[in-house]
BAFI-3210 file (N, C-alpha, C; in Angstrom, 3 decimals, decimal comma, padded with zeros to 6 digits):
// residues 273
n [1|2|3|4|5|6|7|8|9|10|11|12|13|14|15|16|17|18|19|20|21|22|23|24|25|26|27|28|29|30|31|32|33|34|35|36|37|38|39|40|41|42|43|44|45|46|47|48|49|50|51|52|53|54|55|56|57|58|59|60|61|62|63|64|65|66|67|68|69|70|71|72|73|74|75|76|77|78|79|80|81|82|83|84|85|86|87|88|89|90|91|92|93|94|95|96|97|98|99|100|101|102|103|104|105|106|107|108|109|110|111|112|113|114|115|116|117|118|119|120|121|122|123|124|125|126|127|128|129|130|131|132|133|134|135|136|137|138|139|140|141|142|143|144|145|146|147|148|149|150|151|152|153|154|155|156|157|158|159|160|161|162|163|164|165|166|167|168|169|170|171|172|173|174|175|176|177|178|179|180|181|182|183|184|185|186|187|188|189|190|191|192|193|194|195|196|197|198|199|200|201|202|203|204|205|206|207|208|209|210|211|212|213|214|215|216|217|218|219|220|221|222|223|224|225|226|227|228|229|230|231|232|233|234|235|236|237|238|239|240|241|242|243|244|245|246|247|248|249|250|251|252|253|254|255|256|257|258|259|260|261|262|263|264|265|266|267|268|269|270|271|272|273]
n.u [-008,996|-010,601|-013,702|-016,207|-019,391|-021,832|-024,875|-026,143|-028,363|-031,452|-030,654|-028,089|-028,184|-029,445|-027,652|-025,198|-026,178|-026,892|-025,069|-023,089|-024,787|-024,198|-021,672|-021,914|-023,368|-021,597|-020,020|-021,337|-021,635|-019,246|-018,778|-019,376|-017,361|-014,353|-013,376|-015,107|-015,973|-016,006|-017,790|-020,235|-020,278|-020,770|-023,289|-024,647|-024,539|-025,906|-028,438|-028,474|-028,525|-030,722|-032,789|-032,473|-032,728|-035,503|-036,307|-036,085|-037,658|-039,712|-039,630|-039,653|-042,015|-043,689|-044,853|-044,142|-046,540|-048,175|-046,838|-046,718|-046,960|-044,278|-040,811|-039,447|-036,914|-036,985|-039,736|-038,997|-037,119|-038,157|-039,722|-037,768|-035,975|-037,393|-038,145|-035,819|-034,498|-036,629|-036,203|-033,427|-033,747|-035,289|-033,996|-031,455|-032,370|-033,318|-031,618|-029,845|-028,169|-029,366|-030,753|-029,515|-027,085|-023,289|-022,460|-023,955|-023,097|-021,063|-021,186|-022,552|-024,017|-026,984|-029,967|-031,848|-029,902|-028,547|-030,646|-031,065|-028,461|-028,244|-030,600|-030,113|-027,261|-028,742|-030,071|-028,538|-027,069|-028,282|-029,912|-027,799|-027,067|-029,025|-029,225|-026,644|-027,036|-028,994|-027,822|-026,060|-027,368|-028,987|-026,985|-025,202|-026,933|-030,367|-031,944|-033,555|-036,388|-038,489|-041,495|-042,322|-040,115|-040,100|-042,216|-041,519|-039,280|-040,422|-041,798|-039,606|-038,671|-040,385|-040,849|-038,473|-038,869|-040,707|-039,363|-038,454|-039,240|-041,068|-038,551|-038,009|-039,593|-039,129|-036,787|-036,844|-038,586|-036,571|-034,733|-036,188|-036,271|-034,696|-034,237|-036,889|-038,121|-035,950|-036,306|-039,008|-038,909|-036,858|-039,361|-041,158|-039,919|-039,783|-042,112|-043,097|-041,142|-042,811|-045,193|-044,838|-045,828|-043,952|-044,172|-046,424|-049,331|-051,216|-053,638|-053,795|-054,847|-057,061|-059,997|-060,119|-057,013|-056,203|-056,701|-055,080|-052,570|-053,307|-053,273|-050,558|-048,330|-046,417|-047,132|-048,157|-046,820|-045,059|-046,672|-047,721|-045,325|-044,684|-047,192|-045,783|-043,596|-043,895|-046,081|-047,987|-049,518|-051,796|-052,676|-055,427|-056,191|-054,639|-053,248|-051,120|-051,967|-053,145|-050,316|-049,274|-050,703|-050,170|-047,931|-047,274|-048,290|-046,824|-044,515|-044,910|-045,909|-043,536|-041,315|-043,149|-042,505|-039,686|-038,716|-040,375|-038,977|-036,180|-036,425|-036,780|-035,207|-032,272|-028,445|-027,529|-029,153|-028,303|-026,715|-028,231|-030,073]
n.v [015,277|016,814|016,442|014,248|015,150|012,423|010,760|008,504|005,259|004,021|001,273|001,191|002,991|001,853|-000,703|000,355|001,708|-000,725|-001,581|000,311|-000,111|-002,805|-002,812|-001,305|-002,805|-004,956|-003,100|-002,493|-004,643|-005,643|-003,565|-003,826|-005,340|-005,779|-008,095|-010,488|-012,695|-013,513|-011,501|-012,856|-015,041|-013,688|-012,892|-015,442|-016,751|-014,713|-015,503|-018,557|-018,428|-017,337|-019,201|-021,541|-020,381|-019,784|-022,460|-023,305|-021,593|-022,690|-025,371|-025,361|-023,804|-025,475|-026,188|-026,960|-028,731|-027,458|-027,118|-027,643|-030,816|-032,166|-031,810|-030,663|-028,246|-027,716|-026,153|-024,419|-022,729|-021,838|-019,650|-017,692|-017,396|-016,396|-013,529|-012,489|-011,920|-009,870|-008,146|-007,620|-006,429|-004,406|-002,611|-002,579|-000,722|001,090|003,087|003,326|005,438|008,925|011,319|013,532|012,646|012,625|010,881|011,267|013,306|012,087|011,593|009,760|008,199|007,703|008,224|005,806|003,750|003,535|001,929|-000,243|-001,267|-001,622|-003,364|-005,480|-006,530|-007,247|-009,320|-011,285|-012,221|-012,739|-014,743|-016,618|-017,500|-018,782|-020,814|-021,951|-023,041|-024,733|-026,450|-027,467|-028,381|-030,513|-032,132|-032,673|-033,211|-034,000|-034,722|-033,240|-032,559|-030,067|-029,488|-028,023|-026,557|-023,744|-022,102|-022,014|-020,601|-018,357|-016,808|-016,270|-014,172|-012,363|-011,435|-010,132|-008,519|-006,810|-005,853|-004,291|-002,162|-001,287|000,028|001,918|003,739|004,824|005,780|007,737|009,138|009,758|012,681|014,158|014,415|012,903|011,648|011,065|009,623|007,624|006,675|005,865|003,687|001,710|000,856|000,091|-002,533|-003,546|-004,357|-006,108|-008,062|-009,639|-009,688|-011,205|-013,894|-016,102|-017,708|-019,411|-021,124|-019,674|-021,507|-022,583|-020,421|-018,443|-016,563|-014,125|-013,677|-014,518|-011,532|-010,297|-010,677|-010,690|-008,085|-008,166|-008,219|-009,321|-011,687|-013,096|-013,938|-015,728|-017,565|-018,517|-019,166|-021,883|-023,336|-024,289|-024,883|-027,584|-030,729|-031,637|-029,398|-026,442|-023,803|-021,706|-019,549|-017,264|-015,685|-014,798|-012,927|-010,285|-009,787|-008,556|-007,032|-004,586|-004,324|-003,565|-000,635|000,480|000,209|002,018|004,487|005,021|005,520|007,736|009,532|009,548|010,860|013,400|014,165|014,188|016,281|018,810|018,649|019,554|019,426|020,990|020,094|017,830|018,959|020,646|018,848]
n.w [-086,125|-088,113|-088,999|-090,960|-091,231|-091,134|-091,988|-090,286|-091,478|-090,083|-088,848|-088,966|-086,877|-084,641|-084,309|-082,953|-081,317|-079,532|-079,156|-077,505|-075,514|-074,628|-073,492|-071,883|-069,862|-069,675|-068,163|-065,931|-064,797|-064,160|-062,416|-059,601|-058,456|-058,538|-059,991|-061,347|-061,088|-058,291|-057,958|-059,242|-057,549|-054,757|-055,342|-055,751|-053,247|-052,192|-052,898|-051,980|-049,668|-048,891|-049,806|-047,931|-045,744|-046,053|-046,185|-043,176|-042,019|-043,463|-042,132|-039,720|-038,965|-039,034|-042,254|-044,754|-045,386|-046,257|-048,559|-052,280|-053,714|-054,748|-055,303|-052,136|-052,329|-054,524|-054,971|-053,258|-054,251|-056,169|-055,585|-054,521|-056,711|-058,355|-057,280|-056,304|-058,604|-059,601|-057,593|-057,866|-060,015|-060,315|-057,905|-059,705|-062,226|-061,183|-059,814|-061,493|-064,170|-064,103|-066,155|-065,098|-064,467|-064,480|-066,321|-068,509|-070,360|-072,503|-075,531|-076,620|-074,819|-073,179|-071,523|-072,244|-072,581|-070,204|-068,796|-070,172|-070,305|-067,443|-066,678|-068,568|-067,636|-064,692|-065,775|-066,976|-064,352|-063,128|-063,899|-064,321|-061,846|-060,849|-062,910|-062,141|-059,449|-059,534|-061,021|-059,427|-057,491|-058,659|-059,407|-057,011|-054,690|-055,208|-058,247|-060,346|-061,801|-064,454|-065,073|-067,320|-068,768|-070,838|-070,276|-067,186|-067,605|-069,167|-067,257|-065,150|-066,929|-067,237|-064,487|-064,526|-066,575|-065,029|-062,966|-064,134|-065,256|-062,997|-061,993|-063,841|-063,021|-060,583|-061,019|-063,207|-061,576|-059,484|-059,743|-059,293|-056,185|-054,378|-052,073|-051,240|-053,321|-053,180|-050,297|-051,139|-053,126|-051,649|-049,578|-051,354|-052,260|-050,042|-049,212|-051,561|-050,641|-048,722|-049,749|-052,125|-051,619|-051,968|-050,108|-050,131|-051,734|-053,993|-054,345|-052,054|-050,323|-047,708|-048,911|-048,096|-047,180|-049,756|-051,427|-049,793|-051,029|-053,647|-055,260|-056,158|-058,443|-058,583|-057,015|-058,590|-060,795|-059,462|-058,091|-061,179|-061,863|-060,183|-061,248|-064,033|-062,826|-061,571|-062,071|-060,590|-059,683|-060,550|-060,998|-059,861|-059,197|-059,937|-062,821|-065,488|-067,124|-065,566|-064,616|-066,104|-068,041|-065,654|-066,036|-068,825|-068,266|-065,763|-067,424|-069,657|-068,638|-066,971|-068,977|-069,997|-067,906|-067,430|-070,274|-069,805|-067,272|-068,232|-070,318|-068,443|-066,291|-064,483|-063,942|-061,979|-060,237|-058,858|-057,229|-055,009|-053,771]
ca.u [-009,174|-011,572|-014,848|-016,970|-020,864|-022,700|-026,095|-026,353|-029,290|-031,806|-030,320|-026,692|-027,831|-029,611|-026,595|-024,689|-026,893|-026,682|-023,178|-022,763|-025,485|-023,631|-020,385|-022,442|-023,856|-020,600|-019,265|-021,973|-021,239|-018,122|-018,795|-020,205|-016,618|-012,985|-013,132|-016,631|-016,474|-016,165|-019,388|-021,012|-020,393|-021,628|-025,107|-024,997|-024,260|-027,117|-029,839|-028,302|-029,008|-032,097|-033,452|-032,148|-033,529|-037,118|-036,479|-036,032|-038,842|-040,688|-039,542|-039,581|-043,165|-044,322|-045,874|-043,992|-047,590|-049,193|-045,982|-046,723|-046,261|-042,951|-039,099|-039,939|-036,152|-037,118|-040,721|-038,345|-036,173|-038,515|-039,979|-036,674|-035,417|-038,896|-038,011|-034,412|-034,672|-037,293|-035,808|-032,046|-033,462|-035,342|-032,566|-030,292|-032,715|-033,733|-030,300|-028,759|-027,286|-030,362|-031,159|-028,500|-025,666|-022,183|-022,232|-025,249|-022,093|-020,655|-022,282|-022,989|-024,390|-028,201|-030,923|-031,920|-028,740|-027,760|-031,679|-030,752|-027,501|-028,801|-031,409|-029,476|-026,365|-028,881|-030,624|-027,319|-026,631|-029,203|-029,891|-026,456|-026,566|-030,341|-028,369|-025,437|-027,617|-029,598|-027,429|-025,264|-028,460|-029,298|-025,690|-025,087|-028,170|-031,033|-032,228|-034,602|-037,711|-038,951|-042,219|-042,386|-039,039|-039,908|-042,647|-040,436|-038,652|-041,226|-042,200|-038,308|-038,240|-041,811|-040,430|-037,658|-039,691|-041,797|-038,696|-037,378|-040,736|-040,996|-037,507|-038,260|-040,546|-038,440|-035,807|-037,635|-038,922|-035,639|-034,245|-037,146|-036,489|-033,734|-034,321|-037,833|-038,231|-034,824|-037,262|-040,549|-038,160|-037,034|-040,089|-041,517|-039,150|-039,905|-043,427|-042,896|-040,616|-043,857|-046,744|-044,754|-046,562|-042,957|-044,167|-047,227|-049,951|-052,660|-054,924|-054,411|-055,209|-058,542|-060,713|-059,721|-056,026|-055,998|-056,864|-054,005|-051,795|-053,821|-052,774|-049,203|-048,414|-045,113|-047,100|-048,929|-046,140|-044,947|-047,855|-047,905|-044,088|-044,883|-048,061|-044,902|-042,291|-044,764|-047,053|-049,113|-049,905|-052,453|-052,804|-056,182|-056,864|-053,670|-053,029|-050,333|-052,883|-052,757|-049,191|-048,597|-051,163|-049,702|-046,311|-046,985|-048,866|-045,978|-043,427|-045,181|-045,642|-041,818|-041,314|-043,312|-042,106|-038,521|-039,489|-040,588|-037,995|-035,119|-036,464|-036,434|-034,283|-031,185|-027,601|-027,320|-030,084|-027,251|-025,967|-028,911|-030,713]
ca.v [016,730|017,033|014,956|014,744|014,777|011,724|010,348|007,102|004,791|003,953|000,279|001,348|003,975|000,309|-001,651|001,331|001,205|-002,066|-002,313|000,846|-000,794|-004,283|-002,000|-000,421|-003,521|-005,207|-002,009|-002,721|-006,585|-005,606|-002,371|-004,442|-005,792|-005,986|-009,920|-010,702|-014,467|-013,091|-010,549|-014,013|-015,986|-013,492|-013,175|-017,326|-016,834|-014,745|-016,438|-019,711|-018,154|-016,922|-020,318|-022,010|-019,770|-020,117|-023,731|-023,398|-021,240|-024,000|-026,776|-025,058|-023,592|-026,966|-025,331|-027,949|-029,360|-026,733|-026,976|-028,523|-032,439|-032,561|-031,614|-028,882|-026,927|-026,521|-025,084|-022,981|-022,346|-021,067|-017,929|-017,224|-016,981|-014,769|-012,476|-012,551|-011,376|-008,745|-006,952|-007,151|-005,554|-003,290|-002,111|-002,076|000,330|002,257|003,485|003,855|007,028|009,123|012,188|014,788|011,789|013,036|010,194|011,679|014,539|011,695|011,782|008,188|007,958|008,326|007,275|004,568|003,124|003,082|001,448|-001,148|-001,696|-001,888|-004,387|-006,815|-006,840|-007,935|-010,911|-012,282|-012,013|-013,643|-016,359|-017,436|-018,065|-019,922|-022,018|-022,793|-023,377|-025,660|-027,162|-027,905|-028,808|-031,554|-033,126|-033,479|-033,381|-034,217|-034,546|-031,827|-032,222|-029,007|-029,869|-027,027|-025,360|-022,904|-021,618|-021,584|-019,072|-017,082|-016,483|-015,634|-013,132|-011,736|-011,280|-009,681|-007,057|-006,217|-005,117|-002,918|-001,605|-000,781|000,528|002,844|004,910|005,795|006,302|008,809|010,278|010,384|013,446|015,709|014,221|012,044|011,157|010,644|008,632|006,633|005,961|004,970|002,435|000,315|000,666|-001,060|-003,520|-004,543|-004,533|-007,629|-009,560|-009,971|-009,865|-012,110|-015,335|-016,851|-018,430|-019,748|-021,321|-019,171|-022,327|-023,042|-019,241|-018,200|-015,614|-013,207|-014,042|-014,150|-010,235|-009,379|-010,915|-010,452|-007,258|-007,444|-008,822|-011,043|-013,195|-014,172|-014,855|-016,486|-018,378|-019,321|-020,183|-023,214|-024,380|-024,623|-026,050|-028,884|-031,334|-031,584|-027,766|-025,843|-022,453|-021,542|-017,611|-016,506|-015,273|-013,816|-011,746|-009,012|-008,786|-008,017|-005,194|-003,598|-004,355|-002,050|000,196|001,147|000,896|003,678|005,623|005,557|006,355|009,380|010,374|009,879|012,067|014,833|014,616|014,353|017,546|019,566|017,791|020,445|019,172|021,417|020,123|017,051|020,174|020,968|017,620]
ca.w [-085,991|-089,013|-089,017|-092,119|-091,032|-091,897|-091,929|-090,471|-090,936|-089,033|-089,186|-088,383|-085,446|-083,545|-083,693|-082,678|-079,817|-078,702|-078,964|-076,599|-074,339|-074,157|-073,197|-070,800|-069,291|-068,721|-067,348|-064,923|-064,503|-063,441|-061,219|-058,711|-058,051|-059,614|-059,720|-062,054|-060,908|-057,292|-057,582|-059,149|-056,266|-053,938|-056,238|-055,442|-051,986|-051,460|-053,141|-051,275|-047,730|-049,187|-049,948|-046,645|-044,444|-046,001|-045,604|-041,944|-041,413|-043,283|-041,358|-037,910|-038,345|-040,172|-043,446|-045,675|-046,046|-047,540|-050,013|-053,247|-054,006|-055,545|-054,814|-051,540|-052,580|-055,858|-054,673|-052,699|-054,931|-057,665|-055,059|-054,422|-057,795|-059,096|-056,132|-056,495|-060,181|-059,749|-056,828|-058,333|-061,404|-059,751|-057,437|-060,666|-062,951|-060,002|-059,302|-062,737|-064,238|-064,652|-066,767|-064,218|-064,038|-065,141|-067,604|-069,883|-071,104|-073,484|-076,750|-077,025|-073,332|-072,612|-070,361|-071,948|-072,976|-069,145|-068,173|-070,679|-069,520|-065,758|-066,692|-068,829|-066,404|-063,716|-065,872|-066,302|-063,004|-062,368|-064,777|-064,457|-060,645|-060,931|-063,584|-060,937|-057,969|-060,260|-061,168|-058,575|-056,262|-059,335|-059,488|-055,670|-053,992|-055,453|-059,478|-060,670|-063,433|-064,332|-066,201|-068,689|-068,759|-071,589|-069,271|-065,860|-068,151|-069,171|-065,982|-065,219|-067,699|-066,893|-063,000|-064,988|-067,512|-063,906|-061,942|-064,966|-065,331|-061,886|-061,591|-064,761|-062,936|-059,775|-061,467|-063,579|-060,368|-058,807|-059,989|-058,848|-054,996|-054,979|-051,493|-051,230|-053,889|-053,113|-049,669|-051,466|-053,707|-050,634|-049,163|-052,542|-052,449|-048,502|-049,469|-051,446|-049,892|-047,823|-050,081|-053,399|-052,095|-052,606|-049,026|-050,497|-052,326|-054,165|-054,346|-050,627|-049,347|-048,016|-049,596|-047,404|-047,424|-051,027|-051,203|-049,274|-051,912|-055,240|-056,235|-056,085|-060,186|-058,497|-056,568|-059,853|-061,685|-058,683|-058,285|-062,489|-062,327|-059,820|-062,256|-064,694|-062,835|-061,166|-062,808|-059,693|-059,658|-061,587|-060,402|-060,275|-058,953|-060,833|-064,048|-066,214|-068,189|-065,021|-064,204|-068,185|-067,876|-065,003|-066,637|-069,889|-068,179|-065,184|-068,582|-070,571|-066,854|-066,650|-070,435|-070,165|-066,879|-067,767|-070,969|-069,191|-066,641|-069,472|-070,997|-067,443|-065,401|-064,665|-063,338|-060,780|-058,947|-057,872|-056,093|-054,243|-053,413]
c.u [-010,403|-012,432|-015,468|-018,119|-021,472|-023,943|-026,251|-027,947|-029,471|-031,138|-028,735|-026,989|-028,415|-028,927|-025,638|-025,088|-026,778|-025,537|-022,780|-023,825|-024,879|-022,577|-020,519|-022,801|-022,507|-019,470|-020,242|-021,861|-020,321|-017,622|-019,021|-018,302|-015,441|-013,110|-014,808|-016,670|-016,703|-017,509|-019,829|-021,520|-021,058|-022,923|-025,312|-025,408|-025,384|-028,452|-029,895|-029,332|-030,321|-033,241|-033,184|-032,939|-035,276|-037,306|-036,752|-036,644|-040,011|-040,982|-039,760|-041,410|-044,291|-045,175|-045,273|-045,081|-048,667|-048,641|-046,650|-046,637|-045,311|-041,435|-039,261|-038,510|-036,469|-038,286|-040,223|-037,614|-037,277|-039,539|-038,775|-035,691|-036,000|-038,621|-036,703|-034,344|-035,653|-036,712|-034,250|-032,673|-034,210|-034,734|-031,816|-030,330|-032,833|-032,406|-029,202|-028,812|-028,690|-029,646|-029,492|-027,324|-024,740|-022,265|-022,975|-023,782|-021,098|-021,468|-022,772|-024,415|-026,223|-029,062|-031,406|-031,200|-028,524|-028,896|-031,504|-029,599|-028,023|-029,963|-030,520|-028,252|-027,273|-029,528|-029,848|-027,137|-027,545|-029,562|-028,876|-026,578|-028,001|-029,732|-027,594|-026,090|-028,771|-029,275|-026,782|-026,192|-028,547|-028,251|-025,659|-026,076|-029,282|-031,782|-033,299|-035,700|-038,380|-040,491|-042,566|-041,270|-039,167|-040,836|-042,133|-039,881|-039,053|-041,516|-040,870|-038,368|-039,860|-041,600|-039,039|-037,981|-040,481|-040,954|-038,018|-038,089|-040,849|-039,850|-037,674|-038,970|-039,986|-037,289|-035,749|-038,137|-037,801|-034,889|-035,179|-037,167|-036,095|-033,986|-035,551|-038,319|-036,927|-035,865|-038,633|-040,006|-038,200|-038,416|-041,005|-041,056|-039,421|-041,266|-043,813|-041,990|-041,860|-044,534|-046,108|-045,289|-045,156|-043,153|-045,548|-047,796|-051,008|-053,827|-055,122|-055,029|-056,856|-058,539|-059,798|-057,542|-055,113|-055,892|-055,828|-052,689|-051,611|-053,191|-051,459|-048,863|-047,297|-046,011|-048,081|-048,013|-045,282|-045,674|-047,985|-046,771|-043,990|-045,770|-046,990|-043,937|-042,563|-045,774|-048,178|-049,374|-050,144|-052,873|-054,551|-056,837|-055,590|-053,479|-051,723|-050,609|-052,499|-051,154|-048,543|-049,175|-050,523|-048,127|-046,236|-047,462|-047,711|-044,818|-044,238|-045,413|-043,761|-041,319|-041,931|-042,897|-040,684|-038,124|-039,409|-039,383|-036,451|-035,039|-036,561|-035,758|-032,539|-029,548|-027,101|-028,519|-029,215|-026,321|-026,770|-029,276|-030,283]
c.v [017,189|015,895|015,571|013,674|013,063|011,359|008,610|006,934|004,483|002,489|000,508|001,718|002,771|000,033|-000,688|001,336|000,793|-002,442|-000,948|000,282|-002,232|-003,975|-002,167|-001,706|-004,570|-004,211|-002,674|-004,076|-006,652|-004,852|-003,009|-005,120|-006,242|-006,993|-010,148|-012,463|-014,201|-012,492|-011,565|-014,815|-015,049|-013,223|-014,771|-017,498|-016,318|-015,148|-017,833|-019,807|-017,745|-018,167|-021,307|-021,491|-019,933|-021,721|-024,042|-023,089|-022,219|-025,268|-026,388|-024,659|-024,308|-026,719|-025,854|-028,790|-028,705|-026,250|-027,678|-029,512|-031,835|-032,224|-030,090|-027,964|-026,210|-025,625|-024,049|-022,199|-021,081|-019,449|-017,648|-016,296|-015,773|-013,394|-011,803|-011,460|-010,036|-007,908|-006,549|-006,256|-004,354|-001,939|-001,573|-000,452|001,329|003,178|003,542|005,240|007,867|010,617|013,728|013,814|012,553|012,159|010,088|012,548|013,605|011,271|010,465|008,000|008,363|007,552|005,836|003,185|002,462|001,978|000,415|-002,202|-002,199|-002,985|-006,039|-007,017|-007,631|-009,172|-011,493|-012,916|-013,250|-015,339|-017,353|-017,787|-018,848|-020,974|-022,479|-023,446|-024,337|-026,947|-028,577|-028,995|-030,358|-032,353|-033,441|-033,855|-034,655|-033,933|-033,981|-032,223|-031,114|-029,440|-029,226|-025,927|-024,142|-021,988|-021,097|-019,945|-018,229|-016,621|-015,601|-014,010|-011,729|-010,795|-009,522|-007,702|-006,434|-005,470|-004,329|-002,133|-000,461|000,377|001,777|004,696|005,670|005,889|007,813|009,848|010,546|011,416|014,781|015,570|012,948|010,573|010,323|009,601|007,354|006,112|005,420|003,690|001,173|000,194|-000,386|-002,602|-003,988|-005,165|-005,999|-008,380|-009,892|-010,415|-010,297|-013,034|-016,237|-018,309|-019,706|-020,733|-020,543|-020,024|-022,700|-021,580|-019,381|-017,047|-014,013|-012,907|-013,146|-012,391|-009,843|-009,626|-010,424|-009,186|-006,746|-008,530|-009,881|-011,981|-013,831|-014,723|-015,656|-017,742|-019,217|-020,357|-021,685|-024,355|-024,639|-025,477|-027,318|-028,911|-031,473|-030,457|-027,143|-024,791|-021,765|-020,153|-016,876|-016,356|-014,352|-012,579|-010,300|-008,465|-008,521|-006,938|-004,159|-003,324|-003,169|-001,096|000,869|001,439|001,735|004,718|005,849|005,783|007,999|010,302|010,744|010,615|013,087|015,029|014,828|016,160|018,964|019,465|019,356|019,522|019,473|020,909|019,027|017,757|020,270|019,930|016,444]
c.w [-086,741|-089,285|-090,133|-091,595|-091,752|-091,549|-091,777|-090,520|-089,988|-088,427|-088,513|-086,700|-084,268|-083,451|-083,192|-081,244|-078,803|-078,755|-077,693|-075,243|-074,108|-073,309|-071,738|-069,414|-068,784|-068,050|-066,071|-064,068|-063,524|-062,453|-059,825|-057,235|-058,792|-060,310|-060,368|-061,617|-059,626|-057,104|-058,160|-057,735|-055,201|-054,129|-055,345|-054,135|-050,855|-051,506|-052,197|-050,143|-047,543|-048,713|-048,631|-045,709|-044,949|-045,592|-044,121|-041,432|-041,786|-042,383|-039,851|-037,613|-039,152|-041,359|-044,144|-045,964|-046,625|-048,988|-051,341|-053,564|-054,871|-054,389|-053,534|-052,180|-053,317|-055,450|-054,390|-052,883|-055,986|-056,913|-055,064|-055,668|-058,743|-057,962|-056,376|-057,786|-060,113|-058,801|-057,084|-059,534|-061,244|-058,841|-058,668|-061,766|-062,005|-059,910|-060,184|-063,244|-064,961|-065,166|-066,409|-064,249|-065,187|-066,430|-068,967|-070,441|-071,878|-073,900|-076,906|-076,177|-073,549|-071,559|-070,695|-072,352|-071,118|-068,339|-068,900|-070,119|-067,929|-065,695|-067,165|-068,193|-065,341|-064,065|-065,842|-065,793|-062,421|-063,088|-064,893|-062,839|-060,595|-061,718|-062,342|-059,961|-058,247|-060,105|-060,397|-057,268|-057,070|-059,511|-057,949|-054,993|-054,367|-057,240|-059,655|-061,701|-062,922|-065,387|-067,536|-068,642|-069,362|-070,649|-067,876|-066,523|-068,234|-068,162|-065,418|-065,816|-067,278|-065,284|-063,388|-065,612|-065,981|-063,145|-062,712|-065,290|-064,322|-061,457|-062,439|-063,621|-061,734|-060,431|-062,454|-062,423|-059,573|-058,711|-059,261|-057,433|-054,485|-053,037|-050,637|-052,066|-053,867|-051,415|-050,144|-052,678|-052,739|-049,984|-049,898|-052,162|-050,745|-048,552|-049,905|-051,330|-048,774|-048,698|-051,584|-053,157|-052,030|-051,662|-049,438|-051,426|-052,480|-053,874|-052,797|-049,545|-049,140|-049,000|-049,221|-047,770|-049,064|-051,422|-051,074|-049,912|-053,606|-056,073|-056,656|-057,452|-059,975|-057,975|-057,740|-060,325|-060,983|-058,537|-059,715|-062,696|-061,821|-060,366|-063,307|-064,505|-062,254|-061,872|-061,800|-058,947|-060,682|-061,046|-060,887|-060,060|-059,340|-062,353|-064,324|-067,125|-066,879|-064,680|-065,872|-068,345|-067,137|-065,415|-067,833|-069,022|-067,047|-066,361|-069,449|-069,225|-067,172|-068,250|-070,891|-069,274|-067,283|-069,018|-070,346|-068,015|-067,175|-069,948|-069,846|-066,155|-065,488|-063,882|-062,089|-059,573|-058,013|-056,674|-054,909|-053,209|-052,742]
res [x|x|x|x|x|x|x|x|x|x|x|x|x|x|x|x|x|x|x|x|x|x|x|x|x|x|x|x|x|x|x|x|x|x|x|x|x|x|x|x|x|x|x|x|x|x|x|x|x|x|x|x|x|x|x|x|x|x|x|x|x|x|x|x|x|x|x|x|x|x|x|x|x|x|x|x|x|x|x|x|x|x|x|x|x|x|x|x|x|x|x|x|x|x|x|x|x|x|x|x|x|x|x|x|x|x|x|x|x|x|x|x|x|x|x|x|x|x|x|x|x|x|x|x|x|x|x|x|x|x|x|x|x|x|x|x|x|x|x|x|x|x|x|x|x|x|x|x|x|x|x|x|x|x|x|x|x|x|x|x|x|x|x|x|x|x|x|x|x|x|x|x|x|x|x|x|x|x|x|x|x|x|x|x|x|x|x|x|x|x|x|x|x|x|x|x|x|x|x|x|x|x|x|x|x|x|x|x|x|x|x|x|x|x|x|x|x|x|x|x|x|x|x|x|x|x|x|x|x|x|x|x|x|x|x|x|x|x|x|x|x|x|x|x|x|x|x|x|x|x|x|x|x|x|x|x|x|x|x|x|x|x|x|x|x|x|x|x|x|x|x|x|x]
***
């Protein structure tokens, strides 16, 4: 009934934080579907069909020789998985509880408690079914060497910071035009499933070619993660230096946008819009 004020540190009010953002994030784990081993398996299920079907377009329109020397799944595995990961976590931030959501009116709750939550729910998600489908490929199938695992990762996580980045900023813009910017999202997101490269080699494009790939920051780290996970691939017109620029630079865009839309953002506009 009677609370007596206190002053937490700054030290308390972080883990405070991150313990309502872990909450938050397996609230989200589990929104997806009653059954959390169930919404796994269908994560698995669709990266599977993912990676199959590029196989088939490889093998049917014979472009397994402009694959890589080594293991072709894993090649095909590792667009799949950089794609996979950036457009689940883009999807996830994009479409979490912004600024007008009912769930800002408990005191704990804020924006970027729930953009936290909505990010680390989908690495999870994700890192746990690239593990399984790893795995499972390297016990029955066929045995895996990754040549620089710690790299593969980075790259992972890089794919990762790009689609929460990304997601930041419509999600920030979603409140002022919920449906316009909920169409220039997917539209994003169709954009590269074309132009990630996942189909590719940077070193085998032309000039021309190249261009029509270059400025999109996945198919670099697309492009870097295969100089990582093969020894006979050195990526030579890609870099991780640009998709790290465009990476801070869309996360302070969606930090100041979601800012300014925080501080004039009204509830009733979920009425209108």
């Amino acid at each position: 009934m009677f609370r007596t004020p206190t002053n937490p540190s700054r030290l308390r009010s972080a883990f405070a934080m991150m313990e309502v953002t872990f909450h938050a994030a397996v609230r989200r784990v589990r929104k997806s579907h009653r059954n959390a081993a169930f919404g796994l398996m269908m994560n698995i299920a669709q990266s599977v069909l993912f990676v199959v079907l590029l196989y088939l377009v490889f093998d049917l329109l014979g472009m397994r020789r402009t694959a890589v020397r080594g293991d072709f799944m894993l090649y095909t595995m590792t667009g799949v998985f950089m794609f996979m990961t950036f457009s689940k976590t883009m999807g996830a931030v994009a479409g979490a509880e912004n600024s007008t959501s009912q769930m800002m009116k408990h005191a704990p709750m804020n924006t970027f408690v729930s953009i936290g939550a909505a990010a680390l729910s989908s690495l999870y998600i994700q890192i746990l079914s690239a593990g399984v489908i790893l795995f499972f490929y390297d016990v029955v199938f066929n045995p895996i060497t990754i040549d620089e695992p710690v790299g593969a990762l980075m790259t992972l996580l890089m794919a990762w910071i790009w689609g929460m980045s990304v997601g930041m900023v419509f999600l920030a813009a979603r409140p002022w035009s919920p449906n316009l910017f909920g169409l220039a999202a997917t539209i994003f997101q169709r954009l590269n499933l074309l132009f990630s490269g996942k189909m590719f080699l940077a070193n085998t494009l032309s000039t021309t070619m190249l261009a029509m790939f270059w400025w999109n920051p996945l198919f670099h780290i697309i492009d870097q993660s295969r100089g990582y996970v093969f020894l006979n691939y050195s990526p030579r017109f890609t870099s991780l230096t640009y998709p790290l620029k465009v990476t801070l630079a869309c996360f302070m865009v969606g930090l100041l946008l979601e800012n300014f839309t925080r501080r004039h953002a009204s509830a009733s506009w979920n009425a209108t819009n």
